[in-house]
C-alpha positions in Angstrom: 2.1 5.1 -2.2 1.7 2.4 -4.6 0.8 2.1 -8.3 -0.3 -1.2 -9.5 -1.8 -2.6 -13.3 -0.6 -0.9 -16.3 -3.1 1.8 -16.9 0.2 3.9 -15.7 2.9 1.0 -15.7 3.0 0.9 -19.3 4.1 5.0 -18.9 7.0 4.2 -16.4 8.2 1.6 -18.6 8.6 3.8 -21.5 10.5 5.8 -19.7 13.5 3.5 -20.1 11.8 1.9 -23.1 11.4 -1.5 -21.6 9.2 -3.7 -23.8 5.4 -4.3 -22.5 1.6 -5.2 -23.8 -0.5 -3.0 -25.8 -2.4 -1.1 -23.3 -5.4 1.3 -23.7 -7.0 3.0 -20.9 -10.8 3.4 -20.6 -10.8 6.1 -23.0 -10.5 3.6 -25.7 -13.1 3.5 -28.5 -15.0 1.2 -30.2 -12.9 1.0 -33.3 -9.7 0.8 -31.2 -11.1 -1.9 -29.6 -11.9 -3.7 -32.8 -8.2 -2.7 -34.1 -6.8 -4.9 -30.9 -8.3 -7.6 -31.2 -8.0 -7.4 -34.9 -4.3 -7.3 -34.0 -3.9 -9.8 -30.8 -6.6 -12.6 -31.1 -7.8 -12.0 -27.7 -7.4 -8.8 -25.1 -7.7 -9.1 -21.4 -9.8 -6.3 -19.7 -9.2 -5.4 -16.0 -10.8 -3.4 -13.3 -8.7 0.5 -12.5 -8.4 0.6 -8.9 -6.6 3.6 -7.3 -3.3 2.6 -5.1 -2.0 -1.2 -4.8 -4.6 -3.5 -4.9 -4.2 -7.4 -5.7 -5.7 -11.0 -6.0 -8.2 -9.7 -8.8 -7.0 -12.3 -11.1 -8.5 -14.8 -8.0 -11.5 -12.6 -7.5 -12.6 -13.0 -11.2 -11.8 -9.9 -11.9 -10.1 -10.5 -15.1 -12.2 -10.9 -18.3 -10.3 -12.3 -21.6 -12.6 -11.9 -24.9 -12.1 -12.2 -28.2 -14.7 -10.3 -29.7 -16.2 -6.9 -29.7 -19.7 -8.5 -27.4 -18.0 -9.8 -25.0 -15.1 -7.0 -24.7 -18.3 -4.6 -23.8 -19.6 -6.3 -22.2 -16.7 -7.0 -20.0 -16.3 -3.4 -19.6 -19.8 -3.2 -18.1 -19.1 -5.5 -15.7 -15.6 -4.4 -14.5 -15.6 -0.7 -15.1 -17.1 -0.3 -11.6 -15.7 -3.4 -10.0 -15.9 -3.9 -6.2 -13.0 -6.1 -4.3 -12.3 -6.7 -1.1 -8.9 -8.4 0.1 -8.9 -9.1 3.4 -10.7 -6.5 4.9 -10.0 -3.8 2.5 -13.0 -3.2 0.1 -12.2 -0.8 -3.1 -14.0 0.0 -5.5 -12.6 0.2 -9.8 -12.9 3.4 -11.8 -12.4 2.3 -15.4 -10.9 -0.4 -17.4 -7.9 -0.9 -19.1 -7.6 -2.8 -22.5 -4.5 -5.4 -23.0 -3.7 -7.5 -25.9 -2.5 -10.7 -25.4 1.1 -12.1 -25.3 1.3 -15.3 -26.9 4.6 -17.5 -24.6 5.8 -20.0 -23.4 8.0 -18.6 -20.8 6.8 -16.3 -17.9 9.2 -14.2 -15.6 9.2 -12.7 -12.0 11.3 -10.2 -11.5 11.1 -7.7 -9.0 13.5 -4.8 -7.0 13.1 -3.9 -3.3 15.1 -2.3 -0.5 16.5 -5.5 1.6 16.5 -4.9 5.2 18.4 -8.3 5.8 21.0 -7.4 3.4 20.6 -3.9 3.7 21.3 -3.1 0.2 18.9 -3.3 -2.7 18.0 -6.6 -4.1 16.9 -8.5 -7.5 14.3 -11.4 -6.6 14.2 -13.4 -10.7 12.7 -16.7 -11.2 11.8 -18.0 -14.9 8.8 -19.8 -13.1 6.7 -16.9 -13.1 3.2 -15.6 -13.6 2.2 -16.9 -9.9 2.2 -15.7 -6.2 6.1 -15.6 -5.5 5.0 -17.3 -2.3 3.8 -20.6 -3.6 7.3 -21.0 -5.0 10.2 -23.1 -3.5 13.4 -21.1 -2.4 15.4 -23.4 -4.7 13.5 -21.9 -7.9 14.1 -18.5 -6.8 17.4 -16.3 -7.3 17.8 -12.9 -4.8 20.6 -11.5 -5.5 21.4 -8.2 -3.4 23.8 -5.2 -5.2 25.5 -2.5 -4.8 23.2 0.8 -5.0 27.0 2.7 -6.2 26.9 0.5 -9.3 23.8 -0.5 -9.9 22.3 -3.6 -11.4 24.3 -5.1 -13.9 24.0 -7.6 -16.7 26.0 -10.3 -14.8 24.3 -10.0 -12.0 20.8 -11.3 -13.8 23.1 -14.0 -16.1 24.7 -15.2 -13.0 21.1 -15.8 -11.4 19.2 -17.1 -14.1 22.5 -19.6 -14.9 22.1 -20.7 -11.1 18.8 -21.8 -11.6 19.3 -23.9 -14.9 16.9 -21.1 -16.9 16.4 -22.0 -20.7 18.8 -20.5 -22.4 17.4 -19.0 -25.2 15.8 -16.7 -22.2 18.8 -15.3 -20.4 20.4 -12.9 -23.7 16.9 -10.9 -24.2 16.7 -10.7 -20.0 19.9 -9.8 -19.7 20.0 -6.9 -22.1 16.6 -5.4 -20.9 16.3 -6.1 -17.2 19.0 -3.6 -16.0 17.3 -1.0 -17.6 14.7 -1.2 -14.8 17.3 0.1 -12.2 17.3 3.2 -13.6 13.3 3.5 -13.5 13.9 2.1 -9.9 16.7 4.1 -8.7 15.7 7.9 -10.5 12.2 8.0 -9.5 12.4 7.1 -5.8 10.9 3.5 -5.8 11.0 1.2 -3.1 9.6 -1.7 -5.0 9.5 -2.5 -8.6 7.8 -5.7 -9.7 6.9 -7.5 -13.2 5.1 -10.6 -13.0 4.9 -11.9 -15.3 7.3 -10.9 -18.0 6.1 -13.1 -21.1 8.7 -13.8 -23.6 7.6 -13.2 -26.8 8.7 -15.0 -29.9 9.3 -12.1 -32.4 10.4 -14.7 -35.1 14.4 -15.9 -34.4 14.6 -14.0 -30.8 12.4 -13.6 -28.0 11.5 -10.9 -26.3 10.7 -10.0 -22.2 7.1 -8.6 -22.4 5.9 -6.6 -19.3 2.4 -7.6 -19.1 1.7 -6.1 -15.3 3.0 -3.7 -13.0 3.5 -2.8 -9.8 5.8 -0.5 -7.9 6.1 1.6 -4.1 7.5 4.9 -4.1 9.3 6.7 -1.1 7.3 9.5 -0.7 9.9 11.4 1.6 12.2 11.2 -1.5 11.0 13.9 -3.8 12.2 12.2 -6.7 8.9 10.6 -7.1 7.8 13.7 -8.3 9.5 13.7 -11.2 6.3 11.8 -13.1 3.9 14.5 -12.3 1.4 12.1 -11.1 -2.5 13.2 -10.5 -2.5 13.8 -6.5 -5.3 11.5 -5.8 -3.5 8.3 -7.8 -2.5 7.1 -4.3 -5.8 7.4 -2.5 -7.5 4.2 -2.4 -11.1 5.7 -2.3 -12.5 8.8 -3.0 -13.8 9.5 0.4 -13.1 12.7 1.8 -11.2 11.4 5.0 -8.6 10.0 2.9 -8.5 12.7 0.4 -7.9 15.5 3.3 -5.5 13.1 4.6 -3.4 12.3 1.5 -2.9 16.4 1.2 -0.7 16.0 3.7 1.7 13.9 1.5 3.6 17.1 0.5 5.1 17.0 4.0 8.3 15.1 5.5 6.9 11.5 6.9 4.4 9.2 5.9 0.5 9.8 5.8 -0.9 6.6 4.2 -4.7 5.6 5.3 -7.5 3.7 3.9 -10.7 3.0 5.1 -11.5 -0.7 7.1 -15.1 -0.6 8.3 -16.8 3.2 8.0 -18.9 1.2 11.2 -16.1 0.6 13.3 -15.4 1.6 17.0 -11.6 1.3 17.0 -9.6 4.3 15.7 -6.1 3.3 15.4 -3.5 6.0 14.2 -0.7 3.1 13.6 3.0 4.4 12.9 5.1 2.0 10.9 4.5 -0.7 8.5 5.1 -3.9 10.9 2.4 -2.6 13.4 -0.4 -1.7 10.5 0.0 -5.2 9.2 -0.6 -6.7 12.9 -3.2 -4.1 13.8 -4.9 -4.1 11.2 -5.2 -8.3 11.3 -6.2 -8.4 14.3 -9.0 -5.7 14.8 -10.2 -6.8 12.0 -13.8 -5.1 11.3 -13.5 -3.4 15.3 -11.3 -1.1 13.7 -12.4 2.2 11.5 -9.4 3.0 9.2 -5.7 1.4 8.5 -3.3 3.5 8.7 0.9 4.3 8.8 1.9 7.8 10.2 5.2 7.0 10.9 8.5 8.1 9.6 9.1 10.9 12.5 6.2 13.6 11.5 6.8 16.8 12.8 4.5 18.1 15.0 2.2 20.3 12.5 2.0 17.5 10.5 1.2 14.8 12.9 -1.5 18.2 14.7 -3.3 18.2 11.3 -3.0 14.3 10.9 -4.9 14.4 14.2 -7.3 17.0 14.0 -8.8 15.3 10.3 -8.7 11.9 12.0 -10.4 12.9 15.1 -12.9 14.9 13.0 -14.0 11.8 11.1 -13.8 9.1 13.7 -14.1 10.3 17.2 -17.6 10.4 17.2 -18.4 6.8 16.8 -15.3 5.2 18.3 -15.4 3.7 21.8 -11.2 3.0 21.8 -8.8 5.4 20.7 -5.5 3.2 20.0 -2.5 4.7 19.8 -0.1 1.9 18.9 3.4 1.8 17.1 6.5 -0.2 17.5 9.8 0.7 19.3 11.2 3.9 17.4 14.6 4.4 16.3 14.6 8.4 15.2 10.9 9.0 15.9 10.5 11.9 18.6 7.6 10.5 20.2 7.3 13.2 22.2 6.6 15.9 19.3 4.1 13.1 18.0 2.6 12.1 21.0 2.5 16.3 22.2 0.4 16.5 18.8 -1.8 14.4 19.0 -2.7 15.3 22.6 -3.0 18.6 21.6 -5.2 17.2 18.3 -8.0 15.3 21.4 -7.6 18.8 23.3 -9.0 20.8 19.7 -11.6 18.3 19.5 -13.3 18.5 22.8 -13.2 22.5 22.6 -14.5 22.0 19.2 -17.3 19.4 19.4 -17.6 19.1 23.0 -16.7 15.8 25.0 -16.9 12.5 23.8 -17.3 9.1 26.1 -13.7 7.4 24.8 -10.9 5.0 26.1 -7.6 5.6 25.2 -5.0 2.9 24.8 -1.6 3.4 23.7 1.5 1.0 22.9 4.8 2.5 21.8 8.5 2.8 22.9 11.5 4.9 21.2 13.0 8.3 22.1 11.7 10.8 24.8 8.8 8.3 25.1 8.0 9.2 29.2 7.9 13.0 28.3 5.7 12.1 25.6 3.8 9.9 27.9 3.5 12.1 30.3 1.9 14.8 28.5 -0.2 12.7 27.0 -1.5 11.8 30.4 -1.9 15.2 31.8 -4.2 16.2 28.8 -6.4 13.1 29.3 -6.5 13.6 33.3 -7.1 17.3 32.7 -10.1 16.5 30.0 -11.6 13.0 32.2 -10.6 10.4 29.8 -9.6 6.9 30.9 -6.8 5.5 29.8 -4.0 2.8 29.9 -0.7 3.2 28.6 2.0 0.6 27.1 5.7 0.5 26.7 8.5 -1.2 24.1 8.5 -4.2 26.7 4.8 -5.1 26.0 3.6 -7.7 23.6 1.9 -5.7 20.6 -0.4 -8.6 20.4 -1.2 -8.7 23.9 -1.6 -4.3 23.5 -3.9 -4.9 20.9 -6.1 -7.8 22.4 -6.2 -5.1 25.6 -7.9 -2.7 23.2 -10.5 -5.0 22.1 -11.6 -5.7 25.2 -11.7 -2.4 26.5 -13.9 -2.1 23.2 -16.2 -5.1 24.3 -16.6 -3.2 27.8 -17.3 0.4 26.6 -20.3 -1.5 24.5 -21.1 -3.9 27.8 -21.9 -0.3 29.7 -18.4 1.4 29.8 -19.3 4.1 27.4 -22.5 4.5 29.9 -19.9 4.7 32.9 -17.7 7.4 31.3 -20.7 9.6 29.8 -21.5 10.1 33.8 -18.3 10.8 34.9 -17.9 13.5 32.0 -21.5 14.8 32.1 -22.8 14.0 28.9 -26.5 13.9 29.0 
């Protein structure tokens, strides 16, 4: 559940009145458009995408004018924008409209959840306005805090003092980046980031400038839903797998998919964020969708997760890849018992289907899980091979592809005999 650009940034930030560009959606008229350039010298127009999508500034999907032409034409050239990072290709729904911030200072400064320190923690540099990961460690300040108290002025002077920050920078930072906390804390974030912050020269004092936005929400804290956002912000396409799929976001545990290849012969329900980012790097195009359904679903939840998946997918995949890391507090029996009951509706619904199931996954009541797993597959003629927490996920996943490469070298053929199907 992410939100990135400032189509809806710029509303967060007023929340706690944190200074940022002039922003207007794609609703904005002709003469408004007039007025801001009028007002800035030159706008920046960028493409809308649904969820968190980034690297448009590298895919030329940034256009800076500075006249009414161009800024339409702009518009007509980004307002249905199509990008693909990595494998992930979405298509933009609008454009927003954002003056520019004359500076000579840019800022990164972001908020996450540390797992290493296990605390939340402040990542500031005044070398921003690039990829935090081209930068050295020595121009970077993360500073972790306590949640109890909050981030505090100090804790930003100390950091930007460490790493010799102009100091006609640190007063204006230090008065207005705590205030971000409180976006971050009250609304159930996991992530905040600005990058960059410009500082604008507002005649004796600067001034820290948001002039993007991006941020991850818990969605099993409910405090999220304090913004009222529009159900389908978090959907990264419009099509109707994910948007019968993101109606389960109203329910404990996580439910996050997007489309890879709408070709694919891998289905891979994926629980937790370490294995997605694996699986879905190394199935590359094999695999149909990307997806997270960890977070220990219950077993409606993960039944209906399985019933829309299986509806979509099933009928074109070879591999059905049930893969996930070693568990902590996920019953992977009441997941596992789901989703073999979710390949049970399907073949009394649509019949059988020629398929290989492969699974990787370890954590509590994992045999019972596995076990009934297995006796719905015996009982319904589907091959399979399972994995536990002491296989390689790598080595799990490169098994799946070549059971993939064998179901289309005459597998599929094999199992369509030994189920029947004409």
């Amino acid at each position: 559940m992410q939100i990135t650009g400032m189509l809806w940034g710029r509303k967060l930030l007023d929340l706690v009145e944190f200074p940022r560009s002039d922003v207007r959606g794609p609703e904005a008229s002709v003469d408004d458009i007039k007025g801001m350039i009028k007002k800035h010298k030159q706008l920046f127009i960028k493409p809308v995408f649904k969820g968190g999508v980034g690297k448009k500034g590298k895919s030329g999907l940034i256009g800076r004018v500075d006249n009414l032409h161009d800024a339409l034409k702009e518009k007509e050239r980004l307002y249905f924008a199509t990008h693909q990072d990595s494998y992930r290709i979405t298509k933009s729904n609008g454009v927003t409209f954002e003056g520019s911030v004359p500076a000579d200072h840019e800022v990164y400064f972001s908020i996450t959840d540390s797992t290493l320190y296990r605390a939340p923690c402040m990542t500031v540099t005044h070398h921003g306005g690039v990829d935090i990961e081209e930068l050295p460690e020595d121009k970077l300040a993360v500073v972790p805090f306590d949640p109890l108290t909050g981030l505090k002025a100090f804790h930003v002077s100390n950091a930007l003092d460490s790493l010799g920050a102009p100091i006609e920078i640190i007063s204006p930072l230090v008065q207005n980046l705590p205030k971000l906390w409180d976006l971050y804390n009250n609304y159930g974030m996991l992530m905040l980031e600005l990058n960059p912050i410009r500082m604008f020269n507002k005649g004796k004092r600067l001034t820290p400038v948001a002039c993007d936005f991006k941020c991850a929400f818990d969605q099993d804290d409910p405090a999220w839903k304090r913004l009222h956002l529009p159900d389908d912000l978090f959907a990264s396409d419009d099509s109707e797998f994910e948007q019968e799929i993101n109606q389960l976001r109203t329910y404990q545990g996580q439910s996050d998919v997007y489309v890879i290849n709408d070709e694919g012969t891998i289905t891979a329900p994926t629980f937790g964020g370490g294995a997605n980012a694996m699986v879905t790097e190394l199935l590359g195009e094999d695999a149909t969708i990307s997806s997270d359904f960890g977070g220990n679903p219950p077993y409606v939840k993960m039944n209906d997760i399985s019933k829309i998946t299986f509806k979509y997918w099933l009928p074109q995949s070879n591999v059905l890849f049930i893969i996930g890391g070693k568990a902590n507090n996920t019953d992977i029996y009441e997941t596992f018992r789901a989703m073999a009951d979710g390949i049970k509706w399907y073949f009394q619904q649509y019949g059988p289907q020629p398929l290989f199931v492969v699974v990787g996954r370890g954590g509590p009541n994992l045999i019972r899980g596995m076990a009934y797993l297995r006796d719905t597959l015996d009982s319904l003629g589907i091959p399979y091979r399972f994995f536990g927490h002491d296989s390689a996920m790598s080595e799990v996943i490169n098994y799946a592809r070549a059971v993939n490469r064998w179901m289309l070298n005459g597998g599929k053929d094999e199992i369509k005999k030994s189920l029947n199907i004409k």
